[in-house]
Steps between C-alpha positions, in 0.01 A plus 500: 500500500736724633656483075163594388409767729865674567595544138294667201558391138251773280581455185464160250552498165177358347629211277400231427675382228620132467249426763264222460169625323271359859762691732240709706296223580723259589687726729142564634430216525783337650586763774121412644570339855796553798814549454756544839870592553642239754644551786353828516119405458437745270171409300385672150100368444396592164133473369363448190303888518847682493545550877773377714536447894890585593542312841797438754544488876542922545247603162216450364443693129201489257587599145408465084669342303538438151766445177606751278712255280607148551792547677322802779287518814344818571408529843285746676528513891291779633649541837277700783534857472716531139360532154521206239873432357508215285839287467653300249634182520727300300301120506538181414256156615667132400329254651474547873731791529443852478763737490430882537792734485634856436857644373662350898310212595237214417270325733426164408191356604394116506162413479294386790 
């Protein structure tokens, strides 16, 4: 969590070439469900409707998402008391892993 929420990633180039011509739905598709970060208990639930539950041990984060090309996440995390500031991801879903990462660092999630 503490990669998604710390950093901010605002711009994505919006290409999709050489991508596969189903890309938005499968990413859709397959991102649907829980994905955690062990040891740290870090939990990502997406749903199907484009909203996503953030959840570890100190926070607790409702946000949109959705996929501006087949290889970005663009997340939107209202937090109390700020105005909306959506963030872009670099993304990419094999299997049961998830990585999500910036210019520094990716978190890699597993799903549950």
């Amino acid at each position: 969590m503490a990669l998604l929420l710390g950093c901010h990633r605002n711009a994505a180039p919006n290409s999709n070439e050489g991508a596969p011509a189903n890309w938005e739905q499968s990413l859709k598709d397959g991102v649907v469900g829980d994905w955690e970060i062990e040891p740290t208990r870090e939990v990502l639930h997406f749903s199907a409707d484009g909203t996503l539950v953030m959840d570890s041990p100190r926070e607790h984060h409702n946000c949109k998402y959705d996929f501006p090309d087949y290889q970005h996440i663009r997340l939107d995390c209202l937090v109390p008391g700020t105005s909306s500031r959506p963030t872009t991801w670099r993304v990419s879903l094999s299997g049961d892993t998830l990585k999500i990462s910036d210019n520094v660092e990716t978190g890699t999630y597993k799903r549950k």
